[in-house]
C-alpha positions as CSV (number, residue, x, y, z in Angstrom):
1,X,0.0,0.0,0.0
2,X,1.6,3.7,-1.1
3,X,1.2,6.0,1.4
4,X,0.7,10.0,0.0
5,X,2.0,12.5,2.1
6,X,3.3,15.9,1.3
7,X,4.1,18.6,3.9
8,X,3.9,22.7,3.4
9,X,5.4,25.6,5.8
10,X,2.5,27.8,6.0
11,X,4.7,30.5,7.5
12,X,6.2,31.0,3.8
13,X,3.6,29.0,1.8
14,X,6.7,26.6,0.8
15,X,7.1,22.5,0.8
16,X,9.2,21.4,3.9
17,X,12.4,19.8,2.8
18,X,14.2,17.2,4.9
19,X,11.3,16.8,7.6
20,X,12.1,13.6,9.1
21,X,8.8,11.7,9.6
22,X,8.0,8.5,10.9
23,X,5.0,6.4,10.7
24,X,4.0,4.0,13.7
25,X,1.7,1.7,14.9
26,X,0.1,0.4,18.3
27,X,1.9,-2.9,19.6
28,X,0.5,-3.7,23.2
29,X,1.1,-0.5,25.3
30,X,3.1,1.5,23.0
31,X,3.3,2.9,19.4
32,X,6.0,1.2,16.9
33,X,8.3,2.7,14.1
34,X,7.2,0.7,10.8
35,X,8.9,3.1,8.4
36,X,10.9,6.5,8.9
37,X,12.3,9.3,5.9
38,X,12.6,12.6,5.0
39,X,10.6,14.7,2.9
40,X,11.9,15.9,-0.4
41,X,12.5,19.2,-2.1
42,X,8.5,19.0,-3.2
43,X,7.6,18.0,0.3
44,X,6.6,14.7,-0.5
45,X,7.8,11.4,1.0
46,X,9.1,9.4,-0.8
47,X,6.4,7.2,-1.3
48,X,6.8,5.0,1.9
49,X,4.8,1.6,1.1
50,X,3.4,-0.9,3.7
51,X,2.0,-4.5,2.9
52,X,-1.5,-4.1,1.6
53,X,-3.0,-6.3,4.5
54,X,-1.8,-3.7,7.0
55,X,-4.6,-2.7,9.0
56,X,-4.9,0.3,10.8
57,X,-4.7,2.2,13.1
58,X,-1.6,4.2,12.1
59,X,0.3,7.3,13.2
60,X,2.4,10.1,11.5
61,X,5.3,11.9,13.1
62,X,6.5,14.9,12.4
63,X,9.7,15.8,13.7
64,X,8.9,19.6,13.6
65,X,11.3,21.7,16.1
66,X,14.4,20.7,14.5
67,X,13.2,22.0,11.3
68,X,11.6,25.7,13.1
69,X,14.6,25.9,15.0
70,X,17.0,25.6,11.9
71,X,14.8,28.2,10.4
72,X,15.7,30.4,13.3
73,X,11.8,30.5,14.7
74,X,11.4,28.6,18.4
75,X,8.1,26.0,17.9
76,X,5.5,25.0,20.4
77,X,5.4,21.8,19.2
78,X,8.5,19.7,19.4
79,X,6.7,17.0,17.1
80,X,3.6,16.8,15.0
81,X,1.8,13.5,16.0
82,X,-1.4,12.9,13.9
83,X,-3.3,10.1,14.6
84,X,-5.9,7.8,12.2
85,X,-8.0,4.4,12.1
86,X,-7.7,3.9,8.5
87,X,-5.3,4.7,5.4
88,X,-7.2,4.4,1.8
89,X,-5.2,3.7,-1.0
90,X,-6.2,6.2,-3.2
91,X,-5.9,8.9,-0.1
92,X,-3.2,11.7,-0.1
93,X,-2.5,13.3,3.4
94,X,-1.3,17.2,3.1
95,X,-0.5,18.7,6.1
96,X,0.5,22.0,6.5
97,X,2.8,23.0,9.7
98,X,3.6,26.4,11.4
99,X,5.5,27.0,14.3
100,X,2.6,27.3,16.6
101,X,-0.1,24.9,14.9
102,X,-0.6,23.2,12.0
103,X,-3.9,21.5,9.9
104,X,-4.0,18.1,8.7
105,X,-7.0,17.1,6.1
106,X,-7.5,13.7,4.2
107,X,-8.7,14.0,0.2
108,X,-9.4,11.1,-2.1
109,X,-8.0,10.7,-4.9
C-alpha cells in the first residue's frame, strides 16, 4: 500500500524539505516505528509503502522543532503527531505546519 503524504510551511507558503517523519503503529502498550524518511525538495515522501494487509490504526510523526529551530523561529510543538484508524489507498495526506499549529486534512484521490 503507497502512502501519499506531502508537507507545506505555511509561514512561507513553501514545501518542507528534509522533515524527518515517521509512521508508527500500536503494539501492546506503545506505538511502533514501521517506516521513517525525509521529505523531499517538493515535500513529499518518498512514497513509503506498507504491505496491503496492513490494517490500521496508524500514526504520523512529524519531527517539527528541528526544522523551526534551523529556520531560526522557536516552535510550540517539538513533534507533530497525527493520529488515524484507516489509510485508503487512493488517499493523499497534506498537512500544512507552522510554528505554533498546524492543519491536517484527508482528500481522495
Amino acid at each position: 500500500m503507497k502512502l501519499g503524504v506531502s508537507v507545506s510551511d505555511g509561514t512561507n507558503g513553501r514545501p518542507v524539505d528534509g522533515l524527518m517523519i515517521r509512521i508508527e503503529r500500536p503494539r501492546l502498550d506503545e506505538w511502533q516505528t514501521v517506516w521513517h524518511g525525509l521529505t523531499g525538495r517538493d515535500g513529499r515522501l518518498d512514497r513509503p509503502s506498507l504491505p496491503e494487509d496492513t490494517p490500521g490504526p496508524f500514526r504520523l510523526v512529524l519531527e517539527t522543532d528541528r526544522y523551526f529551530t534551523t529556520l531560526g523561529m522557536r516552535p510550540f510543538y517539538s513533534h507533530i503527531a497525527v493520529a488515524f484508524a484507516e489509510w485508503e489507498a487512493d488517499q493523499e495526506i497534506p498537512i500544512v505546519i507552522a510554528p505554533h499549529g498546524y492543519a491536517v486534512c484527508a482528500v481522495g484521490r
